[in-house]
N, C-alpha and C positions, 0 to 999 in steps of 0.2 A: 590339330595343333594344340599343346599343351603349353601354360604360361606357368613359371617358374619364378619365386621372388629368392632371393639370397637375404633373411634377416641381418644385419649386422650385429656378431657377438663379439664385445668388449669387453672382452679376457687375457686383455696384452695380446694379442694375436702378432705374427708376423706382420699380417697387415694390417692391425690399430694401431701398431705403436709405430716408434722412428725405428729404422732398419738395425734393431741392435744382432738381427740374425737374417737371411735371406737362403730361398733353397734353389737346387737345380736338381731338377723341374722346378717351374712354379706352381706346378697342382701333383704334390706327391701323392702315392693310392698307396692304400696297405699292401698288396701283392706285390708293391716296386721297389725300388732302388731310389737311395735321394741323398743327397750333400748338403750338408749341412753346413752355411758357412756362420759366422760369429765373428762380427766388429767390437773390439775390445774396447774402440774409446768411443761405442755409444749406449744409450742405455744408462746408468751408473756409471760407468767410468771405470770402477773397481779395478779391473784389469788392464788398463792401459798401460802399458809401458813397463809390462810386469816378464819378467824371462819366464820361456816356455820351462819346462814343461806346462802345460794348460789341458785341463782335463773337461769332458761334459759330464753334466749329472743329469740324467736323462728317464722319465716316464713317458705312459701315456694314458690318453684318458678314453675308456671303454666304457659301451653299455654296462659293464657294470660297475662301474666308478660311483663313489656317493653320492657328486657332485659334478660339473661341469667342469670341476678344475683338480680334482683328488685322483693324483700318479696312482698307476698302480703298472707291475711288472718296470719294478724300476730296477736300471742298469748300471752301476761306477759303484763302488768300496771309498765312503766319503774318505780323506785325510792319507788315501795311496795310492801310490803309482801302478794305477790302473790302467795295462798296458789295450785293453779293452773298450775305455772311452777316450782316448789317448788321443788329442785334436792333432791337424798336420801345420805345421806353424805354415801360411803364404807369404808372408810378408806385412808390411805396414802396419802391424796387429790383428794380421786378418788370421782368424783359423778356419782348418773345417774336419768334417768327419764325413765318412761313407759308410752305408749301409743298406740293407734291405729290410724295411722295417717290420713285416711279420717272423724274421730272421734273429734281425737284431735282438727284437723284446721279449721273444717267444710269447705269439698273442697264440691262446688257444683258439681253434680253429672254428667255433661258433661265434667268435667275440668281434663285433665290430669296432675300431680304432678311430676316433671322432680327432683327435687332436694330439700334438707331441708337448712335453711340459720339458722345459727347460732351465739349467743354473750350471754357470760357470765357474770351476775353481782353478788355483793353484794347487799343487800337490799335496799342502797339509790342509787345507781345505780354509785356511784363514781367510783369503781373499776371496771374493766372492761378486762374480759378474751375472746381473739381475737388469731386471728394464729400472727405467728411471726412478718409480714412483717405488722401487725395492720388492715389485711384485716377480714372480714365476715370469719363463716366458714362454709363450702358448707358437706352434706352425699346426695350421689344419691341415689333414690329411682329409682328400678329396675321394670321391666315387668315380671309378673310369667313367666315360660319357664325356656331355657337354657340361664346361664349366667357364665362367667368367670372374674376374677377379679384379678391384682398381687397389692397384699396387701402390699407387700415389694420386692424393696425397695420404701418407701412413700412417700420420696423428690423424685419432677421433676422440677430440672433436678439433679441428683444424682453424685454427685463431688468423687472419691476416688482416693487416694492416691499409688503409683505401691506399690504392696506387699500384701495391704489390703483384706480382701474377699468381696465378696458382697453376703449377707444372701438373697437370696429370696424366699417369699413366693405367692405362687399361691392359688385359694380358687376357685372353681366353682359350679353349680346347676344346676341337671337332666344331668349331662353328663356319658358317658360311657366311654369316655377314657380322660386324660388329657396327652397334652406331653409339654416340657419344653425347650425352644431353645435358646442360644445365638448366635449372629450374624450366624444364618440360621444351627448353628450345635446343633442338638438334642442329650439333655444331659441327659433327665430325664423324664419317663410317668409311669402314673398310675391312674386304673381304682376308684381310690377312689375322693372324693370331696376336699384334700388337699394335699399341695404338699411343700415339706419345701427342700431348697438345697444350696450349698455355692459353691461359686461360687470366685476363686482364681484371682484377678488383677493385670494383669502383664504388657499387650501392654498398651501404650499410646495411646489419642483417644477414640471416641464413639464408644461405644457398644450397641448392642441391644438383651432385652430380650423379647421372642416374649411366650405367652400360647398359647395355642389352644385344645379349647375342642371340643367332638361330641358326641350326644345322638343318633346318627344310624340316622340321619335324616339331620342334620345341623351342621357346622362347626361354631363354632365362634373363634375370634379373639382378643386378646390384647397384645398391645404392650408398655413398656417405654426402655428407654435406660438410662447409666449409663457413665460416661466418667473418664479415667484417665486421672488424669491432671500433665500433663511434669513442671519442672520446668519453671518459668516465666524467657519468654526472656527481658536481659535487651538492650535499645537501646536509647540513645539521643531520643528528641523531630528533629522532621524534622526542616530545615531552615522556617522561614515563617507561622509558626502556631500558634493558640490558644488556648484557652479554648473553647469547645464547637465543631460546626459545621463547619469545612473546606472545603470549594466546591476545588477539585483541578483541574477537568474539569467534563465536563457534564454526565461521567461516572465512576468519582472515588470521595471521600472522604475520608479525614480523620479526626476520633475523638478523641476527647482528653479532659481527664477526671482528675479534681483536688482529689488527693484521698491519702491525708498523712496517715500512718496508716494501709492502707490494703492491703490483703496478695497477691488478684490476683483478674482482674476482665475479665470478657467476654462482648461483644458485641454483643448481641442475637437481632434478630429482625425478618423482613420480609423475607430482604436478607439472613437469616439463614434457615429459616423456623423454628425460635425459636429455634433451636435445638445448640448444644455448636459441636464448633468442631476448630480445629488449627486456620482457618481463623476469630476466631472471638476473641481469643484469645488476650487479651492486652499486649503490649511490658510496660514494667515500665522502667521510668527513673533512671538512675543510682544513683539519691539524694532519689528516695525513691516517691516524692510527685505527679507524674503524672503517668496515664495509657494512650497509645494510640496508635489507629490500621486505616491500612489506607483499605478502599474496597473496590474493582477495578469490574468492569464489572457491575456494574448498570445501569438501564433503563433511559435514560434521560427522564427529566420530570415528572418521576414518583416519588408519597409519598411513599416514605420508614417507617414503623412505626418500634421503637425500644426503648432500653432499654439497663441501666448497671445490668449484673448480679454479684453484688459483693460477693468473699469471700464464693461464691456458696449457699447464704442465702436469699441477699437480692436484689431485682428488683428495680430499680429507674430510672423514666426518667431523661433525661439528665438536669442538672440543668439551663444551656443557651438554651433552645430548642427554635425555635421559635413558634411552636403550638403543643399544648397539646391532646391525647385525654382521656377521662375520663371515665370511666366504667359504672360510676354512673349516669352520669348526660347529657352526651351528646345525650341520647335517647329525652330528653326533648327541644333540640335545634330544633326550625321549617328548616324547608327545604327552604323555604322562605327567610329567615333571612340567612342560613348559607348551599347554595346551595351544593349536591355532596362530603359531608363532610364523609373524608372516614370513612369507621368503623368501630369499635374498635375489635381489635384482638382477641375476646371472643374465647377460647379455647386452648388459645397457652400463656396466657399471667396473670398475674394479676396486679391492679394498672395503676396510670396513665402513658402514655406513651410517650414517643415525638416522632418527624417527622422529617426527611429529605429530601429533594425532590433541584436535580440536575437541572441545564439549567431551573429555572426558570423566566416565562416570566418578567421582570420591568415594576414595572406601569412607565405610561410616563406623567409627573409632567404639567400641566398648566402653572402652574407658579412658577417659581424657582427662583423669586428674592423677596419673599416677607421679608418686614421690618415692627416690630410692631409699632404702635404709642407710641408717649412718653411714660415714665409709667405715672409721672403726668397725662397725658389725658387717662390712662387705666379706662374703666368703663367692669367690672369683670363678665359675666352670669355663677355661678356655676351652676351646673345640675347634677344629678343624672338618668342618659339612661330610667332606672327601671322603674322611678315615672314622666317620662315625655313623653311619648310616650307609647301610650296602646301597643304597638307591640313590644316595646322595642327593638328599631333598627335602625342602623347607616342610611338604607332607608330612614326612616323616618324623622329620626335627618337632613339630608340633605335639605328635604323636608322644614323644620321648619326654615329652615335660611333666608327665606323670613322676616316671622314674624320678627325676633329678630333684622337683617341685619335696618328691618326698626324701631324699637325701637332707635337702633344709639349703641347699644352694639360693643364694638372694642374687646372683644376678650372676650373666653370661658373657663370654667374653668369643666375638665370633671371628675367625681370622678372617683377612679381609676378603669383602665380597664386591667388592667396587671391581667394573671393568677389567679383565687382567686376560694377557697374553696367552690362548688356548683354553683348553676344558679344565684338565689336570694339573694344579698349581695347588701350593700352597696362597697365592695372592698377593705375593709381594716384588709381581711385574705390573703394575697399573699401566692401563693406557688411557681410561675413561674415569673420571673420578667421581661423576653423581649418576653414574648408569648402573644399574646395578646388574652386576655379571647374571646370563638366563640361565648358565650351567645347574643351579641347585632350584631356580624356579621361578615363577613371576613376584612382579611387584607388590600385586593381589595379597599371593599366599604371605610372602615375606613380612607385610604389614599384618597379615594376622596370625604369624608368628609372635610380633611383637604384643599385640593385642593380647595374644594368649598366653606371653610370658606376665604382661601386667596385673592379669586377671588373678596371676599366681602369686604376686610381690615377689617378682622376679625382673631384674633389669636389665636392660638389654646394651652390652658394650661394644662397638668398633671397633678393629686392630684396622687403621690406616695408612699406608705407607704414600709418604708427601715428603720424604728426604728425597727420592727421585725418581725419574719416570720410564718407561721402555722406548724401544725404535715404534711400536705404534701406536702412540700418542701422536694428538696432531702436533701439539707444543712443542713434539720433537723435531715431525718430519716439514712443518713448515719453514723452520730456520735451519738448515739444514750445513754441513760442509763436508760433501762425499767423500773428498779426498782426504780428510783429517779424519773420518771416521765419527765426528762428537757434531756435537751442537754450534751451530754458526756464531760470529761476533753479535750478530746482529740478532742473535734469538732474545727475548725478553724474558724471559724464563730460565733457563740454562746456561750453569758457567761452561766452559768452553772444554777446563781439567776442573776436576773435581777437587774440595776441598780439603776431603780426609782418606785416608788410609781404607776405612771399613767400605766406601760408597759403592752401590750395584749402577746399574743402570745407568743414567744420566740424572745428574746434580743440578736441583735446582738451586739457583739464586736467590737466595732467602730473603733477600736482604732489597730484592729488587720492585717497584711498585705495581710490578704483573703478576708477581707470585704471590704478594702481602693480598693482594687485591680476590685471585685466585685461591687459596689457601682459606680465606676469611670465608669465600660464596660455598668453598666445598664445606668444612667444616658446619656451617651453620646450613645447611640444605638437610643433609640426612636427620641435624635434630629437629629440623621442620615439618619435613614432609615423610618421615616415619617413625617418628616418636623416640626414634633410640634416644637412651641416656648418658651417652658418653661415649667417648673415644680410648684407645690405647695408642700413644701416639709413637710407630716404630723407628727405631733410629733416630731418638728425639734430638740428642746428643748431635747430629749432621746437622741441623738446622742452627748453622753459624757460615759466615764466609771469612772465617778466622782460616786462614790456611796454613793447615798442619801437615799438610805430608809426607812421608818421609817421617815423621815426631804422632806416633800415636800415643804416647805423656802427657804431652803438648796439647794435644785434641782434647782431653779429658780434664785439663785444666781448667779452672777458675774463669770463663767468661761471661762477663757484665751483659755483651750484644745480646747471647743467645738466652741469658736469661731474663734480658727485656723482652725479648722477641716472646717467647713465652706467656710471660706476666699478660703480656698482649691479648696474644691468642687465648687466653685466660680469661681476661676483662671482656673480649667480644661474646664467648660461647656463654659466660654465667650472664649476659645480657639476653641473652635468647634465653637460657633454663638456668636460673640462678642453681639447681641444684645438679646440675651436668657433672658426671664424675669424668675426670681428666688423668689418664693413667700415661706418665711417661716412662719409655724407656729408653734410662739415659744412662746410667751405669759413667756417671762425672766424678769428679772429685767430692768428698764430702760438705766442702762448703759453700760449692753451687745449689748440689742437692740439698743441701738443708736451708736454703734462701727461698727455692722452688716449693718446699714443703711447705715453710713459715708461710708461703704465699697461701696454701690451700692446696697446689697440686698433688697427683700421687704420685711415689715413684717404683718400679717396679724394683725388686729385692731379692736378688737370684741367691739363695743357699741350699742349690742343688748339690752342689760339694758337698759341704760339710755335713746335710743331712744323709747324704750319699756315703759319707764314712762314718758315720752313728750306724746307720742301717746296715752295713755290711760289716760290722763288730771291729773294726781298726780304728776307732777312736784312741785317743790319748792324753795325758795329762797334757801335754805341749801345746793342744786345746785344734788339733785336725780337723775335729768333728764338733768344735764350735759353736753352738747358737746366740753368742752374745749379739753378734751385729742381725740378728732378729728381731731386737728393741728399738722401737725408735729415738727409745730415750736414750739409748747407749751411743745411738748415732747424733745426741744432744739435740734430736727435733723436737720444736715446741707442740707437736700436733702427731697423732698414729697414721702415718702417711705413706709409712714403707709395707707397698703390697709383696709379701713374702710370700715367696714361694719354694716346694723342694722340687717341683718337675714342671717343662712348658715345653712348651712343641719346638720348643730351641738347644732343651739339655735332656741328656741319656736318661731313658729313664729307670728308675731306682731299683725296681723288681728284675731287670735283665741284669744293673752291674749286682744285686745281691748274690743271682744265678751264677753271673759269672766269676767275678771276682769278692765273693763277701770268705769270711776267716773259717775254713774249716779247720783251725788247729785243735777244737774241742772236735771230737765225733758225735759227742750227745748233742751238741748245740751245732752242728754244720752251719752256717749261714748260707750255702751253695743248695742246702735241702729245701724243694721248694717248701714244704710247710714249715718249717724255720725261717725261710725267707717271709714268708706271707706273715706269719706273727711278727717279724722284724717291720715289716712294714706298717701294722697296724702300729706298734710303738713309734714309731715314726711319724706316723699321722696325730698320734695325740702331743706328740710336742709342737707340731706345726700351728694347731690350734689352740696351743696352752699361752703362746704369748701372745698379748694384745693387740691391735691392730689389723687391717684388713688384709685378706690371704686370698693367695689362689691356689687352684689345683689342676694339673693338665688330664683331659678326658682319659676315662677307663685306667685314672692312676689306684680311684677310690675299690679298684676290681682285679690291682697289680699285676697289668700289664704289660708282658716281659720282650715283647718284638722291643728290639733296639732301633735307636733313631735312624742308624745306618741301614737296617733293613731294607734291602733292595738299594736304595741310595738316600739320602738326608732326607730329601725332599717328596723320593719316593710314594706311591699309595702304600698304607701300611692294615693288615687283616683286620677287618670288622668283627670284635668277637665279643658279640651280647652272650654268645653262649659260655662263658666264666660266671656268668651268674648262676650255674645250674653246678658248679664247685664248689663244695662245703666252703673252704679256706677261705675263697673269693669272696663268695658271698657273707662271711661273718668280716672281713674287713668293710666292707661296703657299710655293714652296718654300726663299725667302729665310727669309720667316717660320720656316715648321719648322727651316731651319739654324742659325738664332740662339735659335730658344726649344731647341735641343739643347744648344747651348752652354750657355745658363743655366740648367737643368736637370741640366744631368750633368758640369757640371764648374764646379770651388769657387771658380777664378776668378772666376765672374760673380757668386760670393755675397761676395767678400772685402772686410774691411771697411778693406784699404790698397788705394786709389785715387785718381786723382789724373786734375780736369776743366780742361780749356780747352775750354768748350763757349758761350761768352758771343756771340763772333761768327760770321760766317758759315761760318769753316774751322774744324772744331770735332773735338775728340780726345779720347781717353779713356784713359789708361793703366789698366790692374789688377793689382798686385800680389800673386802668393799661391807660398807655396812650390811647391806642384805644377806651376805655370806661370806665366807672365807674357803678357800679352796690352796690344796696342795697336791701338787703334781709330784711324784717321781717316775723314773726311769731307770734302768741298769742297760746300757748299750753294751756292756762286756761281752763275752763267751762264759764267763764263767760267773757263779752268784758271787754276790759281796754285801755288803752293808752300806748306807748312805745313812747322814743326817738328814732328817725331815722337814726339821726346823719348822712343826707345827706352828700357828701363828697363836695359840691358846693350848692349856688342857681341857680337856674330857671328853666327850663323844663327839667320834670323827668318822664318817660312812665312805664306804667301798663305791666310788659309783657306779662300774662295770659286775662285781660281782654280789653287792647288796648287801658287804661285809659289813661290821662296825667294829672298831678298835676306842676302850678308854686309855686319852691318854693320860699320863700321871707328870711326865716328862717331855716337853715337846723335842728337844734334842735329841732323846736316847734312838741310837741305830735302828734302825731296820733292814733285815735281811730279804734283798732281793735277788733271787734265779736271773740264771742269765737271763737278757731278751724281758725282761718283766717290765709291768711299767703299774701305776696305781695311779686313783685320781681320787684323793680325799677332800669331801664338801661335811661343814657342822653344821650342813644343814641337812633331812635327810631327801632325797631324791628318788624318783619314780625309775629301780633298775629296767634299763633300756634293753633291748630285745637281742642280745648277741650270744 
């Protein structure tokens, strides 16, 4: 006789969740036949009450699957009428589908079929029928033989109330006896394949219901359990605690969870073994608005993986966790990249989860006094991890600060790495806001990224997105309204419609004291506990609940809230690092932005245009190709606070529109040839750095990089090509680049605040005025040579910077003839020619 246990896996199963699907049979085999039936109004709801046509979307999960939940051999044409997964409407919303499943899927004939993965649509695929908690929905496919199964009850972990019954039903195949046990006392057996029995809930505490069938040969086993749940203790919050993760010593914790609104939550994890029981149980605070439970005897050192189980429905990690793990996506992280990375709780668990871990080691800092240079002297390298390193890795990233450290770049600008939706993002889906995403590497390396940018007098900047958040954030799915699709009345964090016009995702409530409160703990965590320097703060501009919709004018107007709100968030982070650079992008009206500026903020200065039409030779006296609004003086700010730029991971960039659309009306001067284009770009980059103020540059722009932002799609991966540096062209731009961010960096000319611009039309100039030197910039953006005044700031000897020329002058007015595409940079003082 051989005993057989049945673990319980908690993958939405048929039989963990509520009956949002049921089959006939109840133990389908890969060789068979099975119907598939689908309740529309359980589960999500999505579908309820929605006219057929109703379609399945249909995988399964095989030996060779990633993961215990990753479809493969998947079946429907999402968004058609796929006459193939095409459900048979029964009535009352019921559907179903038939089939033979090695048939159906076409499983190759080595491959064994563990389980069927499930989602239901509408025909254009908008609607979308899922288990409750928004997960896949899982039927296991069984092994001919003997099998047992408790069909009910279907929730795990199954919550009742003292008094209530608990209905359960048992089902099994090929067996000769079945018996029926709670907590080890045998209630009920019988020789047939079904077994139905009620079961009266009196004691508080877990119980368990155990089957056990046998065919005179073998014994098998299943088990769930069901818990009464006592009333919720009420208790103060302890002296000294937060929201989120409390280390109290290297063997205890306690958690504490923001949760206005619900009825009762539990604390299920590792330490549990998933299972609910008194100890994990939340105290609620006596206003209602917090749960929290403290948990003693922990492993020091050790990852704790866990979870809120709210209101006995729904699973969320914690919404302050510091690392995430993902169901979906984390099979995809190399081992390389993201060493010993524990493993996701596959069988005990569903959805993402967070981590606790006691007596953790502290990285130990290099350097702990670092200070950024002025902002004036900021020259800005945005990046995106993804699209600059084929390995996509903080490793790597380390590696590369050679390069850049020797370009003269003083600080970095990383898109965001916080939490976000999947591997492949640019990161501006957050779900987790102080976890930092494992896709590009551990926490370790990231901190000695930062370490090793300091080392370099290099800063290290955030692109944050806090206008709003995705469907997996808890903050979303805890307040929830399925049927509206958005955010409940009752979420403390999200408005319900959004405020503005541009909004992604889900809008938070700015204005609300969950989000103020929220917002402040995120912002000030990452410049705590990794040193970074400052933020880019995107979609600054959304951070109002001024509601403009329908009036994008309107949005960009003149508002007082959002530039308190601001000011705010301003005064909190220079109390953590008075010297925090605060970069927003707000693209407001000028008189906001220049009140923001006055304040000390930055704000970011998109003159991708206009340098975008200097650079492809369609400049014009009508002033197309513009650089006045370059100045921050011309924008009347008291301060050089407009971070300018001509290219960022948001606008075309410059080397593709030259390629494609720059003026080949001259042939000698093509602007569409790339080596025309490539020297058009170097002119391009000397003006960028000629006016004062802090600049940025988007990655492999300094290397004119011609893949367009559409490539493959916006947000697309886009080709990792270090190999342009191994291009004459490429590489003497590069070194234009580093020549002029030397200049602006190490000498006060390019910081001075007496200057003076004729930058409007196509032949465009710069004087700088400062005692240590004088400097004059020209340019010809034409096609064709022409003459420009100089408007030297003195006569007599005036130096070539780039080519080590000297010119006396006798005249500071009289013309000079410049070639097309030309550009000069004249210093009276003489300079060490740079390597181009």
């Amino acid at each position: 006789m051989k005993l057989k246990v049945l673990i319980p896996l908690l993958i939405a199963t048929a039989s963990s969740m509520a009956q949002v699907v049921y089959t006939d049979p109840v133990f389908p085999t890969q060789d068979g036949t099975v119907t598939i039936y689908f309740d529309a109004t359980q589960g999500n709801g999505a579908l309820d009450g929605v006219s057929p046509p109703i379609f399945a979307h249909t995988g399964v999960v095989t030996n060779e699957s990633a993961t215990p939940t990753s479809w493969t051999l998947v079946q429907g044409v999402w968004g058609t009428y796929d006459e193939e997964v095409l459900m048979t409407e029964e009535g009352d919303n019921l559907y179903s589908i038939t089939y033979n499943i090695n048939d159906f899927y076409g499983v190759p004939t080595d491959d064994t079929v563990y389980r069927m993965g499930f989602v239901f649509r509408n025909q254009t695929g908008s609607i979308v029928g899922r288990n409750e908690d928004g997960s896949d929905i899982f039927i296991e496919v069984y092994q001919p033989g003997l099998n047992v199964a408790i069909l009910s009850p279907s929730i795990e972990p199954y919550i009742v109330e003292p008094g209530e019954n608990v209905d359960i039903t048992i089902a099994s195949l090929s067996a000769i006896s079945m018996d029926l046990y709670v907590d080890d006392v045998l209630l009920a057996s019988t020789a047939s394949d079904f077994l139905e029995y009620v079961y009266p809930a009196v004691d508080f505490g877990e119980h368990w219901i155990k089957a056990v069938v046998f065919d005179g040969v073998d014994i098998l086993v299943d088990s769930t359990s069901f818990y009464v749940r006592p009333p919720v203790p009420i208790a103060a919050l302890p002296a000294s605690v937060d929201q989120g993760i409390n280390y109290i010593d290297d063997n205890t914790v306690t958690l504490v969870l923001y949760a206005p609104f619900k009825d009762y939550v539990f604390a299920i994890g590792d330490h549990s073994n998933w299972l609910l029981n008194d100890d994990v149980y939340m105290n609620r605070t006596p206003d209602g608005n917090y749960y929290w439970v403290t948990l003693n005897g922990l492993t020091a050192g050790e990852e704790y993986a866990y979870q809120y189980l709210i209101d006995g429905n729904l699973r969320v990690a914690d919404p302050l966790t510091e690392k995430v793990l993902d169901p979906n996506n984390d099979a995809f992280i190399g081992a390389t990249k993201y060493p010993d990375l524990k493993p996701y709780p596959f069988g005990f668990t569903t959805g993402n989860v967070s981590i606790f871990q006691t007596a953790q080691v502290p990285y130990s800092w290099a350097i702990t006094d670092f200070v950024p240079d002025d902002v004036d002297d900021l020259v800005v390298y945005e990046l995106l991890v993804r699209d600059f390193l084929s390995d996509r890795s903080y490793i790597s990233l380390i590696d590369s600060l050679e390069y850049l450290d020797r370009m003269g770049i003083n600080a970095i600008e990383l898109m965001p790495i916080m939490e976000y939706e999947g591997n492949d993002s640019w990161g501006y889906n957050p779900s987790f806001f102080i976890a930092l995403d494992k896709y590009y590497g551990t926490r370790e390396k990231f901190k000695e990224f930062v370490d090793s940018c300091h080392a370099r007098g290099i800063a290290v900047i955030l692109d944050i997105a806090m206008n709003h958040a995705f469907g997996q954030s808890p903050l979303v799915q805890m307040w929830w309204d399925g049927a509206a699709g958005a955010p409940s009345a009752e979420n403390p964090y999200f408005n319900q419609i959004p405020r503005h016009d541009f909004n992604v995702g889900f809008d938070f409530n700015h204005d609300s004291p969950a989000t103020i409160y929220l917002r402040n703990r995120i912002f000030k965590y990452w410049l705590e506990e990794y040193n970074v320097d400052g933020y880019r703060f995107d979609l600054s501009k959304g951070f109002t609940q001024n509601n403009t919709l329908g009036d994008v004018g309107a949005w960009g107007a003149y508002d007082a809230n959002r530039i308190q709100l601001w000011k705010n968030v301003a005064d909190t982070l220079w109390n953590v690092n008075p010297n925090a650079i605060l970069i927003l992008e707000h693209f407001a009206d000028n008189s906001e932005e220049k009140e923001l500026a006055n304040y000390g903020l930055l704000l970011w200065g998109n003159m991708n245009h206009n340098y975008g039409e200097a650079a492809m030779g369609w400049g014009n006296a009508a002033g197309n190709s513009s650089l006045y609004w370059a100045s921050y003086k011309n924008r009347g700010w008291n301060d050089p606070h407009a971070v300018v730029y001509a290219e960022s991971h948001d606008e075309e960039r410059l080397m593709y529109k030259n390629l494609e659309f720059g003026n080949s009306t001259n042939s000698d001067h093509d602007c569409k040839d790339p080596f025309i284009a490539l020297e058009r770009m170097e002119q391009t980059a000397v003006f960028v750095f000629a006016i004062p103020g802090p600049k940025m540059m988007w990655q492999f722009g300094e290397l004119g990089y011609d893949y367009s932002i559409d490539f493959g799609c916006r947000v697309c991966p886009k080709p990792v090509r270090w190999d342009y540096l191994e291009e004459s062209g490429r590489y003497r731009l590069y070194q234009v680049y580093s020549a002029m961010i030397n200049l602006k960096t190490q000498y006060d000319a390019f910081s001075t605040e007496d200057f003076n611009l004729d930058v409007v039309g196509p032949k465009k100039r710069v004087n700088l005025n400062d005692p240590t030197m004088n400097v004059t910039i020209l340019g010809n953006f034409q096609v064709a040579g022409g003459t420009i005044n100089p408007s030297f700031q003195h006569t007599g000897w005036w130096y070539e910077y780039f080519s080590g020329d000297s010119i006396f002058v006798e005249n500071p007015t009289a013309e000079l003839f410049l070639a097309e595409g030309a550009y000069r940079v004249y210093t009276d003082v003489r300079l060490q020619t740079p390597e181009v």
